[in-house]
N, C-alpha and C positions, 0 to 999 in steps of 0.2 A: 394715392399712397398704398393702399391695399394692392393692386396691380407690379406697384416697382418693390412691395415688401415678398411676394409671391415669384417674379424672374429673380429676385436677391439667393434665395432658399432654393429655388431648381438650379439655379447656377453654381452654389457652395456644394449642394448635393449630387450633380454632374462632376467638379470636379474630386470628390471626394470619392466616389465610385472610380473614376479612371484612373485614380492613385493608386486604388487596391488594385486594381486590375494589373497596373503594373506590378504594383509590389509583389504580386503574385506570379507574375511573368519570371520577374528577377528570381525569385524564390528560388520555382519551380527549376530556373535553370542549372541550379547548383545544385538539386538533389533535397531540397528542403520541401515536403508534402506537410498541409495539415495536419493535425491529430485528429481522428475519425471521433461522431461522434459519441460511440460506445466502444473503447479500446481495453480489450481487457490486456493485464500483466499477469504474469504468475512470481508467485512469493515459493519458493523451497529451501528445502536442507535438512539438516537433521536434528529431532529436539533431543536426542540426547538419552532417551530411551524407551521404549516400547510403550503404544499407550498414552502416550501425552496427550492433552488436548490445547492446540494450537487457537486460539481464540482471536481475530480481526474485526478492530470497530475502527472506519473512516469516515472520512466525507463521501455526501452522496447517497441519493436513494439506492437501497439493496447491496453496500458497501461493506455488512456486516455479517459475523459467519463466523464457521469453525472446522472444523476436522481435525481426525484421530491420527496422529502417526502411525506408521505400521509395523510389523514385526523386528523391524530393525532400526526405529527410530525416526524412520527419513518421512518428511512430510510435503507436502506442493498442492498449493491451492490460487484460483485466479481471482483478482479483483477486476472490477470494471469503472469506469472513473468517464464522468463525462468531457471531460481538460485532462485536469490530471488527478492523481489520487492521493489523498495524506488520510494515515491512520495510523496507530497502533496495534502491534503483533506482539500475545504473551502466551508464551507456554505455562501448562500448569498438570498436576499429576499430584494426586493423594501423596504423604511422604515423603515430597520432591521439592528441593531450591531448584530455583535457575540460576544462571549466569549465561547473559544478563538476564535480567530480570522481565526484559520487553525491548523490543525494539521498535521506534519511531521512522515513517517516511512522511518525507513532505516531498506534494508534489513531482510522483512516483508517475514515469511515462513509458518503462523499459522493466524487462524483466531482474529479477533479485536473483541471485543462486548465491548456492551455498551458506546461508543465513542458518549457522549453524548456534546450539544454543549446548550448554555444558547441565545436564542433570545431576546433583547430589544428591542420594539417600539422606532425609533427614532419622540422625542417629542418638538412643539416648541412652545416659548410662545407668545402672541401677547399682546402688552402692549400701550397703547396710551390717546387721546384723545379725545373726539366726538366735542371739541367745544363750547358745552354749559354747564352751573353747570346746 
């Protein structure tokens, strides 16, 4: 029993490799390669104004991180994904809304551009009296 349980399992597992092999054959022949398995993407665009800090927390070891926009708003930073990569992206700045408020990817395998984000001044009013006409 043990003997014919033993060629049962090298035989399922023989043909279970020559499957992939082709699968991989056919793939290959249309242009479809793997995902490596540390691919990084890059995430840019503009947050909107000088300063911002672009904050990303995804899946995946060392998937988390930040960076400053530069002088003129515009930001680009890579993530690394061992598949693929899901996280969230929120700009943030003292005195500042966003729009939107954060953007979500799932299962991110290509680059992002222009992932641009709208910064508001937050404005307040002061309204009163001095006391005298």
């Amino acid at each position: 029993m043990h003997t014919r349980t033993t060629k049962t399992l090298f035989a399922i597992g023989a043909r279970t490799i020559s499957v992939l092999m082709i699968l991989s054959m056919l793939l290959s022949s249309v242009g479809v390669t793997p995902a490596s398995a540390a691919s990084p993407s890059t995430i840019s665009g503009n947050a909107g104004v000088a300063g911002a800090t672009i904050t990303w927390n995804g899946s995946g070891s060392g998937s988390d991180g930040s960076t400053t926009a530069d002088g003129s708003g515009n930001y680009s930073f890579q993530v690394t994904y061992s598949v693929w990569w899901s996280g969230t992206v929120t700009p943030s700045k003292a005195g500042y809304t966003f729009s939107p408020s954060s953007r979500t990817y799932n299962f991110l395998t290509s680059n992002q551009t222009n992932q641009n984000y709208t910064a508001t001044p937050v404005t307040y009013t002061i309204s009163g009296s001095t006391g005298t006409a």
